[in-house]
Residue frames as qw, qx, qy, qz and C-alpha x, y, z in Angstrom:
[[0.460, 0.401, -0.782, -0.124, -11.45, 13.10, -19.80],
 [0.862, -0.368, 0.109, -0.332, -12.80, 9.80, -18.53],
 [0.088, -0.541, 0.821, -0.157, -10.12, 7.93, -16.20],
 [0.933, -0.149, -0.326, 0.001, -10.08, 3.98, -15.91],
 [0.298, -0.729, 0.601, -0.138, -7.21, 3.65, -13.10],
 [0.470, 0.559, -0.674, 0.111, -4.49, 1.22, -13.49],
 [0.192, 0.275, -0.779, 0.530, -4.50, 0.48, -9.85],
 [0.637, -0.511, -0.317, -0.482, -7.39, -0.94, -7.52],
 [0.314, 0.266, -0.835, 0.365, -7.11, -0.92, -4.10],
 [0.605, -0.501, -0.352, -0.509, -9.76, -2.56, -1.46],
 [0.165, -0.602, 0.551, -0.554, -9.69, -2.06, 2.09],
 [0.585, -0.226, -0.756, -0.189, -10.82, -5.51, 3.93],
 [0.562, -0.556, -0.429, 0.437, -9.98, -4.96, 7.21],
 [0.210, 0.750, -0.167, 0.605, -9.61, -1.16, 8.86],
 [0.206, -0.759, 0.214, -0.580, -8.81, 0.14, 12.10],
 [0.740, -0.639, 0.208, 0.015, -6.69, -2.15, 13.64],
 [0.445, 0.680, -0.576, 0.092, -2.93, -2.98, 14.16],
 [0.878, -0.346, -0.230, 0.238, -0.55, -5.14, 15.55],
 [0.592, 0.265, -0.043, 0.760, 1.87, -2.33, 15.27],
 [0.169, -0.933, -0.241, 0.206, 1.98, 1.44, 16.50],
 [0.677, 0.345, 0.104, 0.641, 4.50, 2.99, 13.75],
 [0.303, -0.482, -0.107, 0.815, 6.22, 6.44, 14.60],
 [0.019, 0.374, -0.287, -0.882, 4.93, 7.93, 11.50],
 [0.175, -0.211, -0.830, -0.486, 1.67, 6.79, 11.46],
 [0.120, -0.177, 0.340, -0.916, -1.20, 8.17, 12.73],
 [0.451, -0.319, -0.834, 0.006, -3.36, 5.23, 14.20],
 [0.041, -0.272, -0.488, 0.828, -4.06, 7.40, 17.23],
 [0.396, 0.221, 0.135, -0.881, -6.62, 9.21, 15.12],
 [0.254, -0.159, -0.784, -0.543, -8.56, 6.91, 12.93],
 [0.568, 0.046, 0.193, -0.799, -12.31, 7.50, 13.27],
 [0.700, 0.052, -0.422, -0.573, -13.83, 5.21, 11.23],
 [0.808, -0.232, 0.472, -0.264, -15.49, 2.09, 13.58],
 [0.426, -0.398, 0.811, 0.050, -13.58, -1.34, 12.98],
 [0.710, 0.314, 0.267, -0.571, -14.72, -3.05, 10.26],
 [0.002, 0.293, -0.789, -0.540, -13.96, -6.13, 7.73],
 [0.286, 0.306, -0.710, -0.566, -14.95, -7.05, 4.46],
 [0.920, 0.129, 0.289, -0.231, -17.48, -9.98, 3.66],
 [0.345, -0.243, 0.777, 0.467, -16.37, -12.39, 1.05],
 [0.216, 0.751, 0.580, 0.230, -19.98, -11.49, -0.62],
 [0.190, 0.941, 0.058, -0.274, -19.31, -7.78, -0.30],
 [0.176, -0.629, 0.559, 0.511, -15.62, -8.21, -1.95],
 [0.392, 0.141, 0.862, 0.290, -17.31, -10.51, -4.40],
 [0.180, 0.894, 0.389, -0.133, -20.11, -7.71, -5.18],
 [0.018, 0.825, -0.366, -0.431, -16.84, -5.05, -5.90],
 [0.355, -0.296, 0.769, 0.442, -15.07, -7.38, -7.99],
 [0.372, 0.562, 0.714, 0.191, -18.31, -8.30, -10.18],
 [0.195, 0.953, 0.109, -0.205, -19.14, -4.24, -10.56],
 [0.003, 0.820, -0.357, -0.447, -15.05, -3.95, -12.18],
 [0.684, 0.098, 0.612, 0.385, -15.21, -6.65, -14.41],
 [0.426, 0.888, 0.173, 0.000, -16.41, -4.80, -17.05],
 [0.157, -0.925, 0.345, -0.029, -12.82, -2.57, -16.30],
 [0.894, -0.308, 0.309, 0.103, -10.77, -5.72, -15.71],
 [0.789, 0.416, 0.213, 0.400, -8.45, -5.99, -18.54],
 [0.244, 0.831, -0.085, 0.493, -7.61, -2.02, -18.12],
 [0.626, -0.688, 0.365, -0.050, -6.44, -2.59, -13.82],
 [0.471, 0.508, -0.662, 0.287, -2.33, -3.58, -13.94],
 [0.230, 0.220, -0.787, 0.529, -2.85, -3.97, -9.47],
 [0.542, -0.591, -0.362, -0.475, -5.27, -5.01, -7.50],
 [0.244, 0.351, -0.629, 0.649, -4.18, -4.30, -3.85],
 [0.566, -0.579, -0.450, -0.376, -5.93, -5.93, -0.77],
 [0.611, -0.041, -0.312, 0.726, -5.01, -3.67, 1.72],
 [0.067, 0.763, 0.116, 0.632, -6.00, -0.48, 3.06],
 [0.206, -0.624, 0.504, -0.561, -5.71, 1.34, 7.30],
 [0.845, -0.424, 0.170, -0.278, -5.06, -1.69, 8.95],
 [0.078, -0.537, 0.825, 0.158, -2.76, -4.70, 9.26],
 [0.668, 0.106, -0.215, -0.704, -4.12, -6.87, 6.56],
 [0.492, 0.180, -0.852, 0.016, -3.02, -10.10, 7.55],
 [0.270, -0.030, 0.503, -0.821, -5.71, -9.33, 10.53],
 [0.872, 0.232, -0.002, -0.431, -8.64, -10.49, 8.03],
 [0.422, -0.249, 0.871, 0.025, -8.14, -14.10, 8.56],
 [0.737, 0.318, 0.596, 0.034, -9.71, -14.76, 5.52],
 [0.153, 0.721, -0.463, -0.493, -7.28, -12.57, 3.22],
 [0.227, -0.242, 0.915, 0.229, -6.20, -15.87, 1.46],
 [0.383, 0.488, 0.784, 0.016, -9.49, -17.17, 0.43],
 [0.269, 0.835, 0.009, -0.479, -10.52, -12.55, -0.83],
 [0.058, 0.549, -0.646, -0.527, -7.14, -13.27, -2.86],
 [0.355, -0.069, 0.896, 0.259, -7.89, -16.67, -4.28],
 [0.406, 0.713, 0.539, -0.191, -11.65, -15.32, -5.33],
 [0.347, 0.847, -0.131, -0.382, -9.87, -12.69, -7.48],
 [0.212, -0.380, 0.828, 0.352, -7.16, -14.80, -8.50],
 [0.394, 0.390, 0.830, 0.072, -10.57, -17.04, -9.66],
 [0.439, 0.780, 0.334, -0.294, -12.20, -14.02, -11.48],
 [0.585, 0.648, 0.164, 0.459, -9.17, -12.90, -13.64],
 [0.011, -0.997, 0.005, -0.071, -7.96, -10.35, -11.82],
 [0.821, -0.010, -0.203, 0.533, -3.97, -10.02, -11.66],
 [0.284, 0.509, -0.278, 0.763, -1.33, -8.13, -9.94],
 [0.587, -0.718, -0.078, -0.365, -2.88, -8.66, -6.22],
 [0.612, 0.001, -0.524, 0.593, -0.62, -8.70, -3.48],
 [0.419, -0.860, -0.279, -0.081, -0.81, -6.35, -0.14],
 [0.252, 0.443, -0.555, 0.657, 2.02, -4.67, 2.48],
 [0.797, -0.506, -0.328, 0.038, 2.16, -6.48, 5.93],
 [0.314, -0.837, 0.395, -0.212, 4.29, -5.77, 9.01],
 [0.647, 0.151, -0.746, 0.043, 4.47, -9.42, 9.17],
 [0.415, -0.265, 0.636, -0.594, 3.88, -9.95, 12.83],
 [0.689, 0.015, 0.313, -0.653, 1.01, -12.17, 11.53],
 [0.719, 0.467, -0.447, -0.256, 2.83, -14.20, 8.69],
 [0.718, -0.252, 0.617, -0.199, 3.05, -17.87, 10.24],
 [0.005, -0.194, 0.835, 0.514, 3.64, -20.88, 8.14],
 [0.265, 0.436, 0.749, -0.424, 0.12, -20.95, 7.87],
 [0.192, 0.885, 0.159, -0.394, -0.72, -18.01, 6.75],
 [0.212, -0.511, 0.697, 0.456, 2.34, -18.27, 4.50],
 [0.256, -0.012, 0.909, 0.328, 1.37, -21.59, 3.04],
 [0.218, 0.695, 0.673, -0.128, -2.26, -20.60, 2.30],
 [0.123, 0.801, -0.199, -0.551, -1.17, -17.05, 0.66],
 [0.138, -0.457, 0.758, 0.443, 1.43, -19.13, -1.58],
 [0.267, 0.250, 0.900, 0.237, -1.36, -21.44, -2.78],
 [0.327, 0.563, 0.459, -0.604, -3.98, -19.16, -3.35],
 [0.632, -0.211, -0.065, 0.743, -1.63, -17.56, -5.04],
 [0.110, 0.943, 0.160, -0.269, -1.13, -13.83, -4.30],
 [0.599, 0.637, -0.053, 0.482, 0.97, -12.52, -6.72],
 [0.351, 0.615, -0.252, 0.660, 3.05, -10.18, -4.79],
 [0.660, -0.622, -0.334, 0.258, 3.73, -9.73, -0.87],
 [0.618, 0.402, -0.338, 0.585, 5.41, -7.03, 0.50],
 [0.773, -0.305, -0.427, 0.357, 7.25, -7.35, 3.63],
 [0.313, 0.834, -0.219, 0.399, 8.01, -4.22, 5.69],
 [0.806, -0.477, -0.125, 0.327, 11.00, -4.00, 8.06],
 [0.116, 0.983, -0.060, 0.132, 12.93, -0.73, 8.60],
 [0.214, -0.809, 0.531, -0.132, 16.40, -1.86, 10.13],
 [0.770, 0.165, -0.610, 0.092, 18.75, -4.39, 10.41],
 [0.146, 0.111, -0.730, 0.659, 19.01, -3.54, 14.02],
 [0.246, -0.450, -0.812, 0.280, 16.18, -4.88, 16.79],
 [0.198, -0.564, -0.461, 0.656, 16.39, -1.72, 18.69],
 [0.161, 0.237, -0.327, -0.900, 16.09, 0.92, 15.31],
 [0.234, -0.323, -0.688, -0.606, 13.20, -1.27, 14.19],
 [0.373, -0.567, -0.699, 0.227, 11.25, -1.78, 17.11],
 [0.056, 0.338, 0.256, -0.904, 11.98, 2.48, 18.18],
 [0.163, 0.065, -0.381, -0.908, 10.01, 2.76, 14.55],
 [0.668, -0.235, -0.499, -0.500, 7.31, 0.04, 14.42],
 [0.336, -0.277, 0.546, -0.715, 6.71, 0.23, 18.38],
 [0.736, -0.018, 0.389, -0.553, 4.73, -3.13, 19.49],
 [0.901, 0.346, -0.216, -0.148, 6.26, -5.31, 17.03],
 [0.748, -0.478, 0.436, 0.148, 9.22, -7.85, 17.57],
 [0.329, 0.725, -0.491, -0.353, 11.86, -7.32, 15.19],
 [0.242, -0.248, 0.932, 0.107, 13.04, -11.30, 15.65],
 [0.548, 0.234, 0.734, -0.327, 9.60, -12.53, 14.41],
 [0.436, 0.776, 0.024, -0.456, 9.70, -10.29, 11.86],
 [0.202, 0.581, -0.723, -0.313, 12.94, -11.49, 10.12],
 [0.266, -0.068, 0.950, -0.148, 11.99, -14.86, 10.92],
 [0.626, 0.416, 0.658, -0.056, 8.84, -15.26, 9.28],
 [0.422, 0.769, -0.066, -0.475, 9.65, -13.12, 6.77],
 [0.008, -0.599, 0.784, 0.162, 12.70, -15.34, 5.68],
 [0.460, 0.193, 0.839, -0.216, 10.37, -18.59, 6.48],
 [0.614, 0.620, 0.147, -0.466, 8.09, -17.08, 3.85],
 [0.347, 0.748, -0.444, -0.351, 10.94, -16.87, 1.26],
 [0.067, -0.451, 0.890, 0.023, 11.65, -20.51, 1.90],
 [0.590, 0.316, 0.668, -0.325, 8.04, -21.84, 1.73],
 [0.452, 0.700, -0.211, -0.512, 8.27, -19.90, -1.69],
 [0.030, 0.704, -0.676, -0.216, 11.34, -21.27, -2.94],
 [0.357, -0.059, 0.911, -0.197, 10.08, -24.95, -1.58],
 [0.466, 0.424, 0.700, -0.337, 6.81, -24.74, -3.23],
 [0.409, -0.006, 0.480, 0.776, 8.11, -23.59, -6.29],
 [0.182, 0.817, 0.544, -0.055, 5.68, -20.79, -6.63],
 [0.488, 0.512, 0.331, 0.625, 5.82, -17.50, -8.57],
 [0.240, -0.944, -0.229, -0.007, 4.65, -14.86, -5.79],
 [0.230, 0.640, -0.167, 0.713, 6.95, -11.76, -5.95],
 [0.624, -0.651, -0.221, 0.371, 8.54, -11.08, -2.41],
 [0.235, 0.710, -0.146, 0.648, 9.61, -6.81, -2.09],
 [0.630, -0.227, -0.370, 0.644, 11.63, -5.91, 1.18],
 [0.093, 0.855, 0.181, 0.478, 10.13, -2.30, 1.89],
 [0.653, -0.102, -0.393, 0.640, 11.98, 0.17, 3.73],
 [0.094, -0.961, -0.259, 0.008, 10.75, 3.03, 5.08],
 [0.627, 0.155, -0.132, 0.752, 13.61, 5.86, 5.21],
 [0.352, -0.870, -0.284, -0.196, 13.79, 8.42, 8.21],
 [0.055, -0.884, 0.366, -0.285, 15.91, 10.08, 10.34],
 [0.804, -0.339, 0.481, -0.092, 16.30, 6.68, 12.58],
 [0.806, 0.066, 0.577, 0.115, 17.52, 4.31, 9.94],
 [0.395, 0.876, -0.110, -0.256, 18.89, 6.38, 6.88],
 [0.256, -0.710, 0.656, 0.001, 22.06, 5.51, 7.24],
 [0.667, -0.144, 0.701, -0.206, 21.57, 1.98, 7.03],
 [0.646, 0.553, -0.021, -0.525, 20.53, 1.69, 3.56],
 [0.247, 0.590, -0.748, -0.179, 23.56, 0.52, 1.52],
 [0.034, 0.228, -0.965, 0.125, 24.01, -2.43, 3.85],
 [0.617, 0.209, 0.632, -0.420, 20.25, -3.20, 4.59],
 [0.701, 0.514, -0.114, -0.480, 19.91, -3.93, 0.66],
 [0.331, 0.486, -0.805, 0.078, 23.12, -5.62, -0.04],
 [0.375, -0.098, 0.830, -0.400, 21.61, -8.00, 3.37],
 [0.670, 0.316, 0.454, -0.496, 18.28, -8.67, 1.91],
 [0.452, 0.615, -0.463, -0.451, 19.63, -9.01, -1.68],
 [0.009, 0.261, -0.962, 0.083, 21.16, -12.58, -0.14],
 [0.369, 0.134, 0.850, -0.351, 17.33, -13.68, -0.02],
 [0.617, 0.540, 0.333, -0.465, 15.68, -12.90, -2.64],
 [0.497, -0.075, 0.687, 0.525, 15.40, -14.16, -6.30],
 [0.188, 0.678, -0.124, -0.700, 15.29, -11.20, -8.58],
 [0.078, -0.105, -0.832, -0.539, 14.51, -13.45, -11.85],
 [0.010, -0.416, -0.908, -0.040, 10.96, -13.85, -10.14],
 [0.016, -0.761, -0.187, -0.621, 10.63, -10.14, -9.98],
 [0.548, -0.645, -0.411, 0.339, 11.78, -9.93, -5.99],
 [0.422, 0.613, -0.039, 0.667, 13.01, -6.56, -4.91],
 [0.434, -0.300, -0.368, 0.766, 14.44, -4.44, -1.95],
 [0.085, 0.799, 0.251, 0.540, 12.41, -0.80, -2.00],
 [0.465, 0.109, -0.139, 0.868, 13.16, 2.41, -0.77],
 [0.065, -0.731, -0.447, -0.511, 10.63, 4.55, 0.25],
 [0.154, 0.319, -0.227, 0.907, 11.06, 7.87, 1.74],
 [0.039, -0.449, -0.745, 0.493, 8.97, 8.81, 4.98],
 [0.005, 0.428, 0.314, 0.847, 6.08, 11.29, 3.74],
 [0.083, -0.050, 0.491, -0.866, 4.39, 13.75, 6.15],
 [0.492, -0.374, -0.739, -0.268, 1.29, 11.36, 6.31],
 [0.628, -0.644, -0.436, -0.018, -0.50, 13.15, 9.18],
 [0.208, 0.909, -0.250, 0.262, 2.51, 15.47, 9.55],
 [0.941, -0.274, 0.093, 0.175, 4.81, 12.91, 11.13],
 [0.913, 0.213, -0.191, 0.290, 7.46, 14.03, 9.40],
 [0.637, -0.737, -0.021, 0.225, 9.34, 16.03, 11.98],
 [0.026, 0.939, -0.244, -0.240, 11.64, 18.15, 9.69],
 [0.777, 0.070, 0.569, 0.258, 12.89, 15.39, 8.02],
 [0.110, -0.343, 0.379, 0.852, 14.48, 16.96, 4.66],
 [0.546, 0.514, 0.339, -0.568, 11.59, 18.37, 2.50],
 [0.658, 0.293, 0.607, 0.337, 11.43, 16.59, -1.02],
 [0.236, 0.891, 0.138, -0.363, 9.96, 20.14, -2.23],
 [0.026, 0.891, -0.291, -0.347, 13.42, 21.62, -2.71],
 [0.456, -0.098, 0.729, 0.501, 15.26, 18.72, -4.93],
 [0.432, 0.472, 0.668, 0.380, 12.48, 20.04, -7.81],
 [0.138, 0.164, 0.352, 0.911, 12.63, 22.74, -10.57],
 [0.199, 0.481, 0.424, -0.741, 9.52, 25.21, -9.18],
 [0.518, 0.321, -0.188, -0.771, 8.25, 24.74, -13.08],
 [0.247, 0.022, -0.968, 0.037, 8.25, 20.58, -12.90],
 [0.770, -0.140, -0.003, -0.623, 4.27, 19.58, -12.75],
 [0.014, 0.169, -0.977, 0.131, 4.18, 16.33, -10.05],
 [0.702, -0.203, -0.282, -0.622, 1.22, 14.34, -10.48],
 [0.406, -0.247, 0.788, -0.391, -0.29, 12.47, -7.67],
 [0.293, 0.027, -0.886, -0.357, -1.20, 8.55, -8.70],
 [0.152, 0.220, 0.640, -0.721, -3.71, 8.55, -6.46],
 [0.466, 0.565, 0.401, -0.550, -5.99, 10.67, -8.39],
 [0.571, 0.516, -0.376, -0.515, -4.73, 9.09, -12.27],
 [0.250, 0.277, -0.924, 0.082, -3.59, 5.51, -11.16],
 [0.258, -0.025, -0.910, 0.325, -5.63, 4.50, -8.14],
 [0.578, -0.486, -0.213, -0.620, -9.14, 3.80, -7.20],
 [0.049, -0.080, 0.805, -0.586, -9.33, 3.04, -2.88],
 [0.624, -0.431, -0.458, -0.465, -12.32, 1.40, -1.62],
 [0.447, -0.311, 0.583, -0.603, -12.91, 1.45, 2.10],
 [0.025, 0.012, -0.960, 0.277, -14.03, -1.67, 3.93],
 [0.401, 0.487, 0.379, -0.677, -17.69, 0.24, 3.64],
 [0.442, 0.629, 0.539, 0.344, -17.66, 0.21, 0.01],
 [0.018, 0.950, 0.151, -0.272, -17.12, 3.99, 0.54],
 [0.673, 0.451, -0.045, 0.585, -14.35, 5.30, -1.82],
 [0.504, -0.679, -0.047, 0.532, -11.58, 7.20, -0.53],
 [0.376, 0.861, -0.069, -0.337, -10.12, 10.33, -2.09],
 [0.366, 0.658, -0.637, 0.165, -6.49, 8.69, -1.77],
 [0.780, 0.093, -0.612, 0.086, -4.34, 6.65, 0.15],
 [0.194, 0.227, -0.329, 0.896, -3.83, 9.14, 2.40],
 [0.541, -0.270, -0.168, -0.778, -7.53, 9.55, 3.35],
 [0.289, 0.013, -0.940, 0.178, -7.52, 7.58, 6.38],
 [0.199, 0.246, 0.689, -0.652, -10.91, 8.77, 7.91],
 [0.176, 0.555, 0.706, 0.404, -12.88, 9.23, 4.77],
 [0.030, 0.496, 0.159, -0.853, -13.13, 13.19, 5.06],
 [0.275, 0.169, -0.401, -0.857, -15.02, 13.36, 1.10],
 [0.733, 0.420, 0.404, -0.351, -18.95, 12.20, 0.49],
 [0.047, 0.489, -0.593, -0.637, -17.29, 10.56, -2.85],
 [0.739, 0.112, -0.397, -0.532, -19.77, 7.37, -3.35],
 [0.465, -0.305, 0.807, -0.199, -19.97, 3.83, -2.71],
 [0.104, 0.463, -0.799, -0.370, -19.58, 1.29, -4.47],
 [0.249, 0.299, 0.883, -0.263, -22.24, -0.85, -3.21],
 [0.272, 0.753, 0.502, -0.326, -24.79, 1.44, -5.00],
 [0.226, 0.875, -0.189, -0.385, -22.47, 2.98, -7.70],
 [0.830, 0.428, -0.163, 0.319, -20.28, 2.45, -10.26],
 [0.638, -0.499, 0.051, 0.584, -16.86, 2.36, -8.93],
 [0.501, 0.395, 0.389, 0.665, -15.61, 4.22, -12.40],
 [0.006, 0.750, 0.434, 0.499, -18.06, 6.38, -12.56],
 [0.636, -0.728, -0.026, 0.256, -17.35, 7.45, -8.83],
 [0.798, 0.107, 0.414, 0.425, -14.14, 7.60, -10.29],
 [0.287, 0.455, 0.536, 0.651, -15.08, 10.41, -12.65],
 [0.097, -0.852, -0.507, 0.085, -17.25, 12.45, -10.39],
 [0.168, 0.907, 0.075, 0.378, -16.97, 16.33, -10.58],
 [0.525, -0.786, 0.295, 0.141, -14.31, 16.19, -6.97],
 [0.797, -0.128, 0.477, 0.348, -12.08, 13.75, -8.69],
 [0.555, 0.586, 0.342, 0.482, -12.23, 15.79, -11.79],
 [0.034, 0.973, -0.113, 0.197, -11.32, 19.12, -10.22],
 [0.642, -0.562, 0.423, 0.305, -8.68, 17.62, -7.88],
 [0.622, 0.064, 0.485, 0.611, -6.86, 15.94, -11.68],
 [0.365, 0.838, 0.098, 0.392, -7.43, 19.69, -13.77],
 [0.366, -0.920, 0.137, 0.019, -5.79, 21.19, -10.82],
 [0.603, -0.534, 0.432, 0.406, -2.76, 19.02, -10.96],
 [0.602, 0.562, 0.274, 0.497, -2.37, 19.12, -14.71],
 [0.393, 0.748, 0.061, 0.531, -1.99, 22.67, -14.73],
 [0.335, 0.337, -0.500, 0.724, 0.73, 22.80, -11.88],
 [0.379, -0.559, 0.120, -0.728, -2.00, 23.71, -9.02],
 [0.719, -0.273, -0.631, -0.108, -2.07, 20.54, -7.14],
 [0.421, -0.046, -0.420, 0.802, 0.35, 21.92, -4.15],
 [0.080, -0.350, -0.026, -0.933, -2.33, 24.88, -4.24],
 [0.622, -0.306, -0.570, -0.442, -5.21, 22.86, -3.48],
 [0.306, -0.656, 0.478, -0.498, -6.02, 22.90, 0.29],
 [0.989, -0.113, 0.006, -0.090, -6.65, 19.14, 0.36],
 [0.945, 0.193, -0.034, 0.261, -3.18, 18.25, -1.17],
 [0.192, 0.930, -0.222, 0.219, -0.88, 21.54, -0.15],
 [0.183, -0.843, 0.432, -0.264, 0.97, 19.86, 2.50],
 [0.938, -0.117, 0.325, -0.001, 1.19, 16.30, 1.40],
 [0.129, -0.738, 0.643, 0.159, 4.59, 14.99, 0.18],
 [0.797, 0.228, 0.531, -0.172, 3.03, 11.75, -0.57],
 [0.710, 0.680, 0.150, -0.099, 3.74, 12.51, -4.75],
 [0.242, 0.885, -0.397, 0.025, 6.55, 13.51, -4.28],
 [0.621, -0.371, 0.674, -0.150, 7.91, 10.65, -2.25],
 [0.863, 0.287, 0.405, -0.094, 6.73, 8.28, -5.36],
 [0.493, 0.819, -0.289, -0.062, 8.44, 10.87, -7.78],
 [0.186, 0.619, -0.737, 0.196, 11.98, 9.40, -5.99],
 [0.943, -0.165, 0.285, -0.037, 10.68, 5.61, -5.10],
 [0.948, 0.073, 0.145, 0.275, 13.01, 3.98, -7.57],
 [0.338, 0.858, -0.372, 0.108, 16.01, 6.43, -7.61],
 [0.302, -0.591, 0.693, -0.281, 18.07, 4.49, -4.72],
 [0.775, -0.148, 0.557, -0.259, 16.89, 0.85, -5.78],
 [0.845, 0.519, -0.104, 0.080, 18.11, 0.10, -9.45]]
């Protein structure tokens, strides 16, 4: 069956951070430093017109902190110029000045979201090590007022990572953030469970056992989302932070077609018929399962 994914996401910028999250595994990334042109993100975008009408997200974002490629704003405004919709990214925010703000808001990216794991300094800062929880709330709030000011349409989502540190916290960290945001324009507060990205999660309660052992979980990854590295190289997933599969590149391929190839097609028979968990690539990732319960805790 030939797949068109729903979801595009392109890496601009990799291997760097302003952060050092507990439950990320920056420590290893291989792949050498590397961002985007605006002619090589202008070369991917021209190879998915064709496709363009059938993509719901176009995410510019991929191992790094994207608000690093000082010229995100202009990448977004070039798709925003070709047709493409649904583009927005996830930021630590460390980097989101009123610059950088005001030049996102005009471009305009559709969607921003904004993580920040605690309502306490010291719980955020144990999690996203190297980052300054005051700056964070502060520009993150600044955004929501440049928004508000400039009467613009960009979706602002409050993500929360949930872990052993900060579990607790939930109720009230939503009910806080709920006071900033304006849920007519589509803002929202998420939830998202820690998954054992790199095996981080440190016995944290396994998703596994909340599901019926005859419940088939598909992973969006490989029926939703096409990744593109900062190379043009495609990634299997989102998860695939060193580029372990020879899968293609886009520079020299269709992205689709890539897309389609004979890995991607064994990896999606497998999970149809219940084997994905079997599959040494995907046995010990939690990643699907994490998505399966994104929006139980947030409606």
């Amino acid at each position: 069956m030939f797949t068109i994914p729903k979801h595009i996401q392109i890496e601009t910028i990799n291997g760097v951070c302003t952060a050092k999250c507990i439950m990320c595994r920056i420590d290893s990334w291989t792949r050498k430093i590397r961002i985007m042109s605006i002619e090589e993100l202008n070369t991917i975008l021209d190879k998915l017109l064709p496709y363009k009408d059938n993509f719901d997200y176009l995410t510019l974002q991929g191992f790094a902190e994207p608000l690093l490629d000082k010229t995100l704003y202009q990448k977004v405004k070039l798709a925003k110029d070709k047709g493409f919709k649904g583009i927005g990214f996830a930021t630590n925010c460390t980097e989101l000045d009123e610059n950088t703000s005001k030049n996102l808001i005009e471009a305009p990216v559709n969607t921003i979201i904004c993580s920040v794991d605690s309502l306490h300094k010291e719980i955020h800062e144990k999690i996203r090590t190297s980052t300054n929880f005051d700056i964070v709330v502060r520009n993150i709030k600044n955004f929501i007022k440049l928004r508000n000011e400039m009467k613009s349409k960009t979706k602002v989502m409050i993500r929360f990572i949930c872990q052993k540190q900060n579990h607790s916290e939930w109720v009230s960290y939503k009910k806080y953030w709920d006071e900033y945001l304006n849920y007519s324009l589509g803002d929202q507060v998420l939830k998202l469970d820690v998954h054992n990205w790199g095996d981080k999660l440190n016995n944290y309660e396994d998703m596994r056992l909340k599901l019926s052992t005859s419940e088939i979980i598909t992973c969006e990854d490989l029926v939703n989302r096409l990744f593109i590295y900062s190379s043009g190289d495609v990634a299997l997933c989102c998860a695939d932070d060193n580029g372990h599969f020879n899968l293609g590149n886009v520079f020299t391929d269709d992205p689709i077609a890539i897309y389609n190839n004979k890995i991607f097609t064994k990896m999606r028979n497998n999970m149809y018929a219940g084997k994905l968990f079997d599959d040494p690539t995907c046995k010990n990732c939690t990643l699907p399962l994490v998505r399966y319960f994104k929006y139980r805790e947030t409606k």
